[in-house]
C-alpha positions in Angstrom: 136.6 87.3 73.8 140.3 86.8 74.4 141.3 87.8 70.9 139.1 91.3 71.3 141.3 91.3 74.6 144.4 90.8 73.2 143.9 93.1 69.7 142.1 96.4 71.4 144.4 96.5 74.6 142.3 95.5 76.9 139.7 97.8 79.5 140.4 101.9 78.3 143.1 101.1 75.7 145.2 104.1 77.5 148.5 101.7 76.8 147.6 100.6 73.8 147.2 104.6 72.8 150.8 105.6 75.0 152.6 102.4 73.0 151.4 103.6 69.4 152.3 107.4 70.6 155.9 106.6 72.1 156.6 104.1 68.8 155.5 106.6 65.8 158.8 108.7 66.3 160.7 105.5 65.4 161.4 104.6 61.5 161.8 100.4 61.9 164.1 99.3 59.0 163.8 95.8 58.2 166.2 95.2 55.6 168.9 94.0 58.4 169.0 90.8 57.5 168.6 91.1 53.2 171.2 88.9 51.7 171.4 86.4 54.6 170.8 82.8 53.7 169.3 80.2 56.4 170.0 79.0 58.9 170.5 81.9 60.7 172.4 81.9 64.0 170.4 84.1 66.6 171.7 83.0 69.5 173.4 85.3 72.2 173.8 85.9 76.2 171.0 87.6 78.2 172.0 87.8 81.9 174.8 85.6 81.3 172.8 83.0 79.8 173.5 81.8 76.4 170.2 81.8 74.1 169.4 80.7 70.9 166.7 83.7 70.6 168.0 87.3 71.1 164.3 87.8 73.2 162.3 85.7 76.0 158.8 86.4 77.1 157.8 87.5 80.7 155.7 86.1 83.2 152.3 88.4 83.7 150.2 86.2 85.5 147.4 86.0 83.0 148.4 83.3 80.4 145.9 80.9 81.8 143.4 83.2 79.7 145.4 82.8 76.3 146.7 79.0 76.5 145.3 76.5 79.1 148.3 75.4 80.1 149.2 79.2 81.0 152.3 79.9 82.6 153.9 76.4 82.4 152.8 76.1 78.8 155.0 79.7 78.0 157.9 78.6 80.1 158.3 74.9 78.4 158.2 77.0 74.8 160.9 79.0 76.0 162.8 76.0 76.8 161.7 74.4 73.7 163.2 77.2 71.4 165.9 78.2 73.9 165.5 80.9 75.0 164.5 82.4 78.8 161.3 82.6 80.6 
């Protein structure tokens, strides 16, 4: 149930359709990072806060359905790979 949730955008998929409509005038080119040998540093500053992700996640009220520990289980991974929550 969560995953059909998740995968098909949930109730009348009108965002899921708007996302895939906004992102198809993009070309995403992923060759960025060819060449590049590990470890990487990704770290940077969001808000004034140094990461070592360049992204965070965002609380939506609704992890409780994804991960039983739900919102605190998102924000101690954020911590974990230091990034924000």
């Amino acid at each position: 149930m969560v995953f059909g949730y998740i995968d098909s955008g949930a109730d009348d998929e009108v965002v899921l359709r708007r996302n895939k409509d906004a992102f198809t005038s993009y070309e995403l080119h992923y060759h960025v990072l060819s060449g590049t040998k590990p470890p990487l540093d990704l770290s940077t500053e969001i808000f004034g806060q140094r990461v070592q992700l360049p992204f965070f996640g965002a609380p939506t009220a609704g992890n409780k359905m994804f991960h039983c520990d739900g919102e605190e289980g998102a924000a101690a991974a954020a911590e974990h790979h230091g990034t924000l929550y």
